[in-house]
Structure formats: structure tokens, C-alpha cells
C-alpha positions in Angstrom: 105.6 67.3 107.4 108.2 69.9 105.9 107.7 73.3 105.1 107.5 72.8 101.6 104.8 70.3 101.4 101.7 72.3 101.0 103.5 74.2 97.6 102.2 73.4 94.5 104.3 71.4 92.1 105.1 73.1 88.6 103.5 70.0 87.0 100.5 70.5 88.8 100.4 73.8 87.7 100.4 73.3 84.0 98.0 70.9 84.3 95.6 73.3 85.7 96.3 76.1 83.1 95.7 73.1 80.6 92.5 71.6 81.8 90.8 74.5 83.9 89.7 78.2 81.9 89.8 79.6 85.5 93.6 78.7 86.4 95.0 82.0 86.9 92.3 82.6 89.4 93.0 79.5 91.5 96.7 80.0 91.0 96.2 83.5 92.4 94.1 81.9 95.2 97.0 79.4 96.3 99.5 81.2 96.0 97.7 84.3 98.3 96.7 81.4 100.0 100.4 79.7 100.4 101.6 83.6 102.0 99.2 83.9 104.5 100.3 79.9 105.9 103.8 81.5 105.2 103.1 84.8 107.4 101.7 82.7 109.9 104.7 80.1 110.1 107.1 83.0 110.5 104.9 84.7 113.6 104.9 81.1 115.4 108.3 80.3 114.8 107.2 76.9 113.6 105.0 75.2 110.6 101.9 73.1 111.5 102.8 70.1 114.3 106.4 71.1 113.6 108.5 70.5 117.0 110.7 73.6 117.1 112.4 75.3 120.0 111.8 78.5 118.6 108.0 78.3 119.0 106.2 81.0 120.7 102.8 79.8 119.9 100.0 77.7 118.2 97.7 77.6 116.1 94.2 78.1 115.9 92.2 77.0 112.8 91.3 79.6 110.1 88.4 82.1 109.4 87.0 82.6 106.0 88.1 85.9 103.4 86.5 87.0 100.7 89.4 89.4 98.7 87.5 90.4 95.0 89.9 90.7 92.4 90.9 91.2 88.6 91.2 87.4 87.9 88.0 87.0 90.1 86.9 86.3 93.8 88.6 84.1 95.5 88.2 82.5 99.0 90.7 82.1 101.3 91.0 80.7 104.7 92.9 83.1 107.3 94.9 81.1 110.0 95.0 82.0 113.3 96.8 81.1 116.7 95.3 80.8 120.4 97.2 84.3 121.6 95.4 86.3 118.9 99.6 87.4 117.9 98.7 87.4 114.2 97.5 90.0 112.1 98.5 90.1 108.5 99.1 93.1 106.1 98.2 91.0 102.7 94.4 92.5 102.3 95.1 96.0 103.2 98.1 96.0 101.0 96.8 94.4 97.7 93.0 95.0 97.8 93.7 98.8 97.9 94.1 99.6 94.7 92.1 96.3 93.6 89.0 97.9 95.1 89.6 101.3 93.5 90.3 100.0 90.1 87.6 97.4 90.5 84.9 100.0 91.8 85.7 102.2 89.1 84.2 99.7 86.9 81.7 98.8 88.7 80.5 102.6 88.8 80.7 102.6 85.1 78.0 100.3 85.1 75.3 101.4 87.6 75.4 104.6 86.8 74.5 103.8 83.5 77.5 105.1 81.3 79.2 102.3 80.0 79.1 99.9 77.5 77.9 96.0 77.8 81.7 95.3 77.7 82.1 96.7 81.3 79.5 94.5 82.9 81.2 91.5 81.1 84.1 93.0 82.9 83.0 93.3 86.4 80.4 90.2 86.5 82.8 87.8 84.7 86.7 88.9 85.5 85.5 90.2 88.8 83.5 87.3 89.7 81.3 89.9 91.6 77.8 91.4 91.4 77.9 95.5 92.2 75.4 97.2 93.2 75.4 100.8 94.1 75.7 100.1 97.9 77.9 97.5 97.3 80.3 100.2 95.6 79.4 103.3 98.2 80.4 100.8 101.3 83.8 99.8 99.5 84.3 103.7 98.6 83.8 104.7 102.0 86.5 102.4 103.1 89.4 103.1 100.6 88.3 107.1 100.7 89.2 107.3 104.7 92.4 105.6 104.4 93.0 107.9 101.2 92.4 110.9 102.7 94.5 110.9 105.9 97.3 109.9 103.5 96.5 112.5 101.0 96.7 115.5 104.0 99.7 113.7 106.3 101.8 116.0 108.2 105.1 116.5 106.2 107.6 116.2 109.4 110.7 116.0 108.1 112.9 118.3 105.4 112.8 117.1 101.7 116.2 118.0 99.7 114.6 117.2 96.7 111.1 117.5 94.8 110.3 115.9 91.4 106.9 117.3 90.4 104.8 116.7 86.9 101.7 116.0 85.3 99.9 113.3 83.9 96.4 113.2 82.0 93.6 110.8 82.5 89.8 111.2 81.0 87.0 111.8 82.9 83.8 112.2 83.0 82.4 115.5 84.1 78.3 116.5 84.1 78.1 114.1 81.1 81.0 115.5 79.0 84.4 113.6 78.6 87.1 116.0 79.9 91.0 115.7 80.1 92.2 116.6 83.7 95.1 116.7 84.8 96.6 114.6 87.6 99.2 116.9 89.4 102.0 114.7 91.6 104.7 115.2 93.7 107.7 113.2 94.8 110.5 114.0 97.3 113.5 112.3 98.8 114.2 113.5 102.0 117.8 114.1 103.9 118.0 110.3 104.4 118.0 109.5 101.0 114.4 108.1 101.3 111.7 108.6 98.4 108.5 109.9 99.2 105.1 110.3 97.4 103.8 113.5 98.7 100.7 114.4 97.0 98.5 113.3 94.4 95.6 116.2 93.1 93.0 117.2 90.0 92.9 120.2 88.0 91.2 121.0 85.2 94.1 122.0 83.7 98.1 122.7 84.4 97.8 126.2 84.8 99.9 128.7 87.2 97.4 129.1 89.9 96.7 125.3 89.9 100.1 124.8 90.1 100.2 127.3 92.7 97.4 125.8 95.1 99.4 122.7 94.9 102.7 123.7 96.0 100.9 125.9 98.6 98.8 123.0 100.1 102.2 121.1 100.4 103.8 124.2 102.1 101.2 124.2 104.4 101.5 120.6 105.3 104.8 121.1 106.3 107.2 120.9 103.6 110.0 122.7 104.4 114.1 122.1 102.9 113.7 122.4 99.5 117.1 122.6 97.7 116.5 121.7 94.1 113.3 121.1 92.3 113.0 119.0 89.0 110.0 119.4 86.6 109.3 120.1 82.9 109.5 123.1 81.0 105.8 124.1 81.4 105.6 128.2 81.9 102.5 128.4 85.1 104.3 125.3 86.9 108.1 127.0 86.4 106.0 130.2 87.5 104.6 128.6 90.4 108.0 127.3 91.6 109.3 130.4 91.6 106.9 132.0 93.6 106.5 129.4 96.3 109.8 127.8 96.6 112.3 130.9 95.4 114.9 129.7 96.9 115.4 126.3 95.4 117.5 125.4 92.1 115.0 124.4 88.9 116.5 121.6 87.1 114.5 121.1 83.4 113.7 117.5 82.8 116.7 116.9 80.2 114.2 113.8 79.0 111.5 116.3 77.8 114.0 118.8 76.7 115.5 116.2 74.4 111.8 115.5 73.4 111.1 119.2 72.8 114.2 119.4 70.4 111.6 117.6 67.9 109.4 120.1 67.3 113.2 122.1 65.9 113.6 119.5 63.4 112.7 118.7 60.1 110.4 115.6 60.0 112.8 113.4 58.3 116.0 114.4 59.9 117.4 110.9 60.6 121.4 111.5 61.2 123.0 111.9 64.5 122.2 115.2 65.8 119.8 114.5 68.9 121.9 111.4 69.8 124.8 114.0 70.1 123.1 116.4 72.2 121.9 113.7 74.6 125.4 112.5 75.2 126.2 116.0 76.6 124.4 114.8 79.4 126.2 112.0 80.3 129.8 114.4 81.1 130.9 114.2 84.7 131.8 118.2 85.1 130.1 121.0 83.8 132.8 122.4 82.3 132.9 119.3 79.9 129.4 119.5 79.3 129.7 123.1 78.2 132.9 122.6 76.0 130.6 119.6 74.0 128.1 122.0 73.4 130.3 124.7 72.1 131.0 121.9 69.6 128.0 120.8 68.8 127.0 123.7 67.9 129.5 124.3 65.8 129.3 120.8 64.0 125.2 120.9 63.5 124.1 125.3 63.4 124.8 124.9 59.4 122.5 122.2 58.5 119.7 123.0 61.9 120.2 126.4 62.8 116.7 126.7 64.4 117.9 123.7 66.4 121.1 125.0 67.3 119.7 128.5 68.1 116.2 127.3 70.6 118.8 125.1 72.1 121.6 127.7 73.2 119.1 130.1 74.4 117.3 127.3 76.7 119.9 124.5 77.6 121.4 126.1 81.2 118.2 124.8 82.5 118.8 121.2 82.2 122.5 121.3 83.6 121.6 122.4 87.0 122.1 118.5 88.2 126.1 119.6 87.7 125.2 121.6 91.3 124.5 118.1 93.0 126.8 115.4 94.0 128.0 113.6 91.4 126.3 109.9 92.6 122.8 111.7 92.4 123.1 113.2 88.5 121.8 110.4 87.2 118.8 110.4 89.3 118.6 113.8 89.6 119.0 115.2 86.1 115.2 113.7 85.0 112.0 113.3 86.0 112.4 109.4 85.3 111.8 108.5 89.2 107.8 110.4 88.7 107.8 108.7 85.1 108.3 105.4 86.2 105.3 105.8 89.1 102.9 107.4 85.9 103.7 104.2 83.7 102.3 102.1 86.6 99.0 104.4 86.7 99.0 104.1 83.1 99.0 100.0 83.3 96.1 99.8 85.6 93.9 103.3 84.2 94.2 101.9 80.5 91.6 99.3 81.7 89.0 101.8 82.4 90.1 104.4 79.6 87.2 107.1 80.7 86.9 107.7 84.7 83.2 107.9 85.8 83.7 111.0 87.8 86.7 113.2 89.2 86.4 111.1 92.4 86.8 107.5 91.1 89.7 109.3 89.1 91.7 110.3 92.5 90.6 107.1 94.2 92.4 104.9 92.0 95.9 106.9 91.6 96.2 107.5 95.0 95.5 103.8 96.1 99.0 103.3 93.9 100.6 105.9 95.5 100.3 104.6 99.0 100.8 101.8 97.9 104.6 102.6 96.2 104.8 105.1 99.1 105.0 102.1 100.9 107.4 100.1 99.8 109.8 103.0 98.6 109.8 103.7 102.9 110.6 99.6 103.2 113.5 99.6 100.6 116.8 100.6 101.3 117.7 103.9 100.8 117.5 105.7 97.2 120.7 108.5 97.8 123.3 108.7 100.0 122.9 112.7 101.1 126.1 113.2 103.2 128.0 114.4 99.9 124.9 117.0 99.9 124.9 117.2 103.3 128.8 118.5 103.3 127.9 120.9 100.4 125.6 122.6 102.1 127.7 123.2 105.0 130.5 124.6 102.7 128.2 126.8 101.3 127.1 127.9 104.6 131.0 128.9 105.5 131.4 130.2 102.5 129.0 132.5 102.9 129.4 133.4 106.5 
């Protein structure tokens, strides 16, 4: 028997999304099913009665798994060898955030503050009766794991911190509130990204700002160089108090996004498309010398425009301080937005959080769960330019 034998056929496949109304469950099933035969096959050295010299073991039958799920429960059957050498990663890694989202739901429901629609939801999609127990025991799991990740040690220096805000709604003593979900990125002097923290506030206000920044000090970060976030007046106050010594790059993304509110309603010529091409220069000095002529060109026809712009532009060219490979990353807050449009694809299901709780539970499920496989990939930015920079400052100074 080959390796390949056990893979369902692409015809088989549209046959069962043809004739079956729960095919994308049991396509979910075999294919989970398929990795864990896979994982096995790789810890053995050899597939099943396949004579290999490179086998270190055998196998051992299966155990049953329940994993609960968007598309539904399904059942799988866990292999296992006679030296006990297997131990796979696939539950811990995909039912994380599947049992946040998923309890979230379920809460909904037994606590009485959701519509019919979200009992449809979790009976029917989920394949799954909750109770309140059944939700406590799979809160207490993910909320142990989520903690220890949520108060690691910081160890090692970060170069760089990306920090914004996103809002979700929850609800708080019976009232539907906004709150804000404060988080924090960093790439550290390897060039690896980081997710370093993931809080509530009521609001994005200096002191919350503050007490966030703070709690990361006191977990150890330590190195800052340059700090990217949006133009928001308590979290540029906040930076400045906790991390003084670090540059503030303004997101150029939301500066661009600001210049709206600067401009008639129906101003549909090439203005903002202009101004966003500044960014794009590979010297400061050119970026300065297009803005001199922008200005020129557009302070006639959008002199409120042309006027908010000079006085806060110098902001959002602090990348021009970095290497020149990292301005592209560096010049936005793109790396955090990217992570937000990932809460946003999962949170959207629920649209109103329960409590503050089921709120936190859910992000920072994703979190470690990107945490994770940003520390896996290769690394995001090569720092030895920065690295050298910092040493010539250091002479330079000396």
C-alpha cells in the first residue's frame, strides 16, 4: 500500500458536496483525519506495514477524539505506536480559538441573551449541546493556557513596537458597550515578530494607554528604538512618558485617512494619490523636496489640506531613520492591521460579546495562535543594518 492510498479522490469529493448537506463537515473530518495518519507516518519513519529502513517504530491502533467545531463535531481516531513516541500538536493548535469562538456562543445562549438564531448556531453548526458546565469546564481550560501567555516573561530586547486599538461590543451589566481591545506587536533584534499583549479598556484614554505600556515594562520589555501607532493624543502621551527615549513613527495609512476629514466631500482629482506617493521616496531628502511641491501645486485649490498637513507630516517620515529594507514595514501599522482583520473575520460571527471575559478569551486564543506561527516562519527583518546603526550612533556620540 502507498502513501497516497488512504487520500480522497477529487471525484469522490464532489460527489459528497453533491449528494451529502453535511460535506464540509466530513471533508473537515478526513482531511484532520488524513494529518494525524500523516504526523504519525513522519514520527515512525514508515506508513502502515510499509518495509522501510528508516523505521524507528510501530504502530499501535487508535483512540477515539472528539474536536467540536464550526462545521460541526467530528470524530476522529488518534493513532498511536507501542513506544508511546507520538504526541501531536493538531488539537491544541486548532481547537483554541474554536473553543473560544464556539463558547462565546454558547454563553450567548445560557445566559439568556441571545436570539433563537444563536442556538440554531451552536446546536446545528456546532453539532453540540452546551450547557453551562459544559462551557465553565472548556473556559477553564483555554483561560489557563491564556493567561500564562498573556503575563510571559519578555526576555529578550524588542527593536520595534507596533501598538493600536481595535473595537469590539460587549456586553456589560446588561448594557451594550464599545471597548476597546488594546494590542501590542514587536520584532525583536532577530528580526522575529512577536505578539506581546492583548487587553480591555473601556476606552483609549492616556492612563489606559499608560497601564498598558507599564504592565509590558514590567514584564520585561526592554530595547525599544522606534515605536509605530496612530495619531491618537493619551496613546502618543503615554509613549512618551513610558518609552521617552524611542522614535514615534505616525501610521502614514491613518494619516492619509485623516487627510479626509481636510477635504471637500466631492474632491475627486489627484491630490491624496500625490501625497501618498511621497511615501514611497527612498531618502528623506526626496520626500521633503515632493512635499515642497505638493504644496505648492494643491495650497490654492485645498489650503486647509495643504496647511493641517505641513504642520503634522514630520510624524509619519520617521521610517527614513531606519534601514532602508524595513520602510516598508516599518512606515505603517499594516503588520497589527493585518492580525485585527483576522479578529474581525471570526468576532463578526458573534457581533455582541456576552461579557468582557468571553471578549479577551477569543482574541487572545488568535494571538497565540499567530504568535505561534510568526516564531515558526523565517524571519520578518534582517536587523544587522540596524544593528550597525546603532553602533555608529554609539561612536558618534562617544
Amino acid at each position: 500500500m502507498t502513501r497516497n492510498e488512504n487520500r480522497p479522490s477529487i471525484a469522490a469529493v464532489k460527489d459528497l458536496m453533491g449528494s451529502n448537506r453535511d460535506a464540509l463537515r466530513e471533508i473537515v473530518q478526513d482531511l484532520l483525519q488524513e494529518m494525524l495518519e500523516g504526523e504519525m507516518t513522519d514520527v515512525l519513519g514508515a506508513s502502515k506495514s510499509e518495509r522501510a529502513d528508516g523505521r524507528v517504530g510501530y504502530r499501535s491502533g487508535h483512540y477515539n477524539r472528539t474536536l467540536i467545531t464550526r462545521v460541526g463535531k467530528l470524530e476522529l481516531r488518534v493513532p498511536q505506536d507501542r513506544d508511546g513516541r507520538f504526541s501531536t500538536e493538531l488539537f491544541e493548535r486548532y481547537q483554541r480559538s474554536e473553543q473560544a469562538l464556539v463558547a462565546s456562543l454558547a454563553e450567548m445562549y445560557v445566559q439568556g441573551v441571545s436570539t433563537r438564531k444563536v442556538k440554531v448556531i451552536t446546536e446545528e453548526l456546532c453539532g453540540h449541546s452546551f450547557s453551562a458546565s459544559t462551557i465553565s469546564a472548556i473556559n477553564k481550560r483555554l483561560d489557563e493556557s491564556l493567561t500564562a501567555f498573556a503575563r510571559r516573561r519578555l526576555d529578550e530586547p524588542f527593536a520595534y513596537l507596533i501598538i493600536d486599538a481595535k473595537y469590539e461590543k460587549v456586553r456589560q451589566a446588561g448594557v451594550v458597550r464599545s471597548c476597546a481591545v488594546l494590542v501590542a506587536l514587536g520584532v525583536d533584534w532577530e528580526g522575529r515578530r512577536q505578539i506581546l499583549a492583548v487587553e480591555l479598556a473601556n476606552r483609549e484614554s492616556r492612563s489606559s494607554w499608560k497601564d498598558f505600556l507599564v504592565g509590558l515594562k514590567e514584564r520585561g520589555l526592554r530595547g525599544v528604538e522606534y515605536v509605530v501607532a496612530d495619531d491618537h493624543a493619551g496613546l502618543r502621551a503615554a509613549v512618551r512618558e513610558v518609552l521617552p527615549d524611542a522614535w514615534f513613527q505616525r501610521c502614514y495609512v491613518h494619516f492619509l485617512r485623516n487627510a479626509l476629514d481636510h477635504l471637500p466631500r466631492k474632491a475627486d482629482d489627484d491630490c491624496l494619490q500625490e501625497l501618498r506617493w511621497i511615501y514611497d521616496r527612498r531618502e528623506l531628502s526626496e520626500a521633503k523636496s515632493d512635499l515642497a511641491a505638493w504644496l505648492r501645486k494643491w495650497s490654492p485649490r485645498y489650503p486647509k489640506l495643504t496647511s493641517w498637513a505641513e504642520e503634522t507630516i514630520e510624524e509619519t517620515f520617521t521610517f527614513y531613520r531606519l534601514p532602508r529594507q524595513h520602510h516598508k514595514h516599518m512606515k505603517s501599522t499594516n503588520m497589527l492591521e493585518r492580525f485585527n482583520e483576522e479578529i474581525k473575520r471570526r468576532t463578526i460571527v458573534l457581533r455582541i460579546f456576552p461579557n468582557e471575559d468571553s471578549c479577551l478569551r477569543l482574541i487572545r486564543s488568535l494571538a497565540v495562535e499567530t504568535h505561534e506561527n510568526w516564531l515558526e516562519a523565517n524571519r520578518y527583518l534582517n536587523m544587522n543594518d540596524l544593528k550597525e546603526m546603532k553602533k555608529a550612533d554609539l561612536r558618534q556620540a562617544a
